[in-house]
C-alpha positions in Angstrom: 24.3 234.4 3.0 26.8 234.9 0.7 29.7 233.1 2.8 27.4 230.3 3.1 27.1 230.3 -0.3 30.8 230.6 -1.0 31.7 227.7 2.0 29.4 225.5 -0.2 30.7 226.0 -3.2 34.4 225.1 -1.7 33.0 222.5 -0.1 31.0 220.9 -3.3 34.1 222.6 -5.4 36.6 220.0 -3.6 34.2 217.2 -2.8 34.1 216.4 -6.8 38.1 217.2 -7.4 38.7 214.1 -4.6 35.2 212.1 -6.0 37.4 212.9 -9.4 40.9 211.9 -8.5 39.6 208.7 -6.6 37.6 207.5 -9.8 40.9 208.0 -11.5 42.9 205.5 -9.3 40.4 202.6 -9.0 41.0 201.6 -12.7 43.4 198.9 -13.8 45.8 198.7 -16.3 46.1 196.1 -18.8 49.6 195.0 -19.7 51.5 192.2 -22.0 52.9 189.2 -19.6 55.7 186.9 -20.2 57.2 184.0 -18.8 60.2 182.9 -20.0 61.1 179.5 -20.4 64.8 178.9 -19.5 67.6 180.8 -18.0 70.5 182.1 -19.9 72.4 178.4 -19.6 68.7 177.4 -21.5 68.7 175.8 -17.6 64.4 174.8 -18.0 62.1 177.2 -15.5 60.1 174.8 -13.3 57.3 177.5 -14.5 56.9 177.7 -18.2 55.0 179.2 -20.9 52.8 177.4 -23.4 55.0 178.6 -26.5 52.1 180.9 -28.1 53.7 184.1 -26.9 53.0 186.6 -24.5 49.8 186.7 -23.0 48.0 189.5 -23.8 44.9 191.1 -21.5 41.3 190.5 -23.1 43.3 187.9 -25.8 41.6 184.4 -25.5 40.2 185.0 -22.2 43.5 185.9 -20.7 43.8 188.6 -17.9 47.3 190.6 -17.4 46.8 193.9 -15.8 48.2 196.1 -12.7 45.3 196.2 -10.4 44.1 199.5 -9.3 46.1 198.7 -6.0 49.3 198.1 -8.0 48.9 194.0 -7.8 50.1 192.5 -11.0 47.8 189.8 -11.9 47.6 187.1 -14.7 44.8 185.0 -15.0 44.0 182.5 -17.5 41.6 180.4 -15.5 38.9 181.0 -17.8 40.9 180.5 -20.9 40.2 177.4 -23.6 43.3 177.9 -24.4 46.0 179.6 -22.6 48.2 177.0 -20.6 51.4 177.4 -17.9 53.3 174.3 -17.7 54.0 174.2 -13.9 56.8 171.0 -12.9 56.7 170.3 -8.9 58.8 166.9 -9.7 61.9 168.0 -7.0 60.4 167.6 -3.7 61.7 169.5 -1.0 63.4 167.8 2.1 61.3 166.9 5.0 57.7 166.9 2.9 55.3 164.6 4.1 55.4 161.7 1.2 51.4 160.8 2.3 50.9 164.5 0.7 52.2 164.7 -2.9 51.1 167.8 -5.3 48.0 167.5 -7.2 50.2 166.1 -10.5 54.2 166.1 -11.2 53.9 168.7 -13.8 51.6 169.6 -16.2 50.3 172.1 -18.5 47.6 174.3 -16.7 45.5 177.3 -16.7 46.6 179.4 -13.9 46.1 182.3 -11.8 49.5 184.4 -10.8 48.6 187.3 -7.9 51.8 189.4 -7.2 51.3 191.7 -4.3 53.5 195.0 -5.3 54.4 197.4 -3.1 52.9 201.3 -3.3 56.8 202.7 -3.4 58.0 201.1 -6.0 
């Protein structure tokens, strides 16, 4: 009796340090984004910023966090007022002309997904 008794409190011992330790990992973590606008030549990013700073997680609807699997993620699809200004205005060779982008360029709400791998 009392080995059963001591197997089941291992076993309920190390069933909540792993319930525990998992709980830990599935959380995200917010973070501050930034895009920058231009390289060091002030040569213009075809992706840009909308010039109100960095974008900040929970800050006007704006989500910039590491995902609990280590994704970075920026979303501001749901902002009113958070904007990227994406230019697709250099086509590349071979594109089908029938097909064009959705607009030239443009000031948009957007949603950037990086997938980041576990060993970095």
């Amino acid at each position: 009796m009392k080995k059963m008794f001591l197997i089941y409190a291992f076993v309920t011992a190390f069933l909540m340090l792993t319930t525990n330790i998992s709980a830990q990992r599935v959380k995200d973590t917010p973070v501050t984004s930034a895009i920058e606008n231009a390289d060091q030549n002030f040569v213009p990013f075809r992706i840009q910023s909308d010039f109100q700073g960095a974008y900040l997680n929970n800050a006007d609807s704006v989500v910039s966090r590491i995902q609990s699997i280590g994704d970075w993620e920026l979303n501001m699809l749901s902002s009113p007022t958070r904007r990227t200004y994406v230019n697709f205005e250099d086509a590349v060779p071979g594109n089908d002309p029938s097909k064009p982008p959705p607009f030239l360029s443009a000031s948009v709400p957007v949603r950037f997904l990086a997938q980041c791998p576990s060993d970095l």
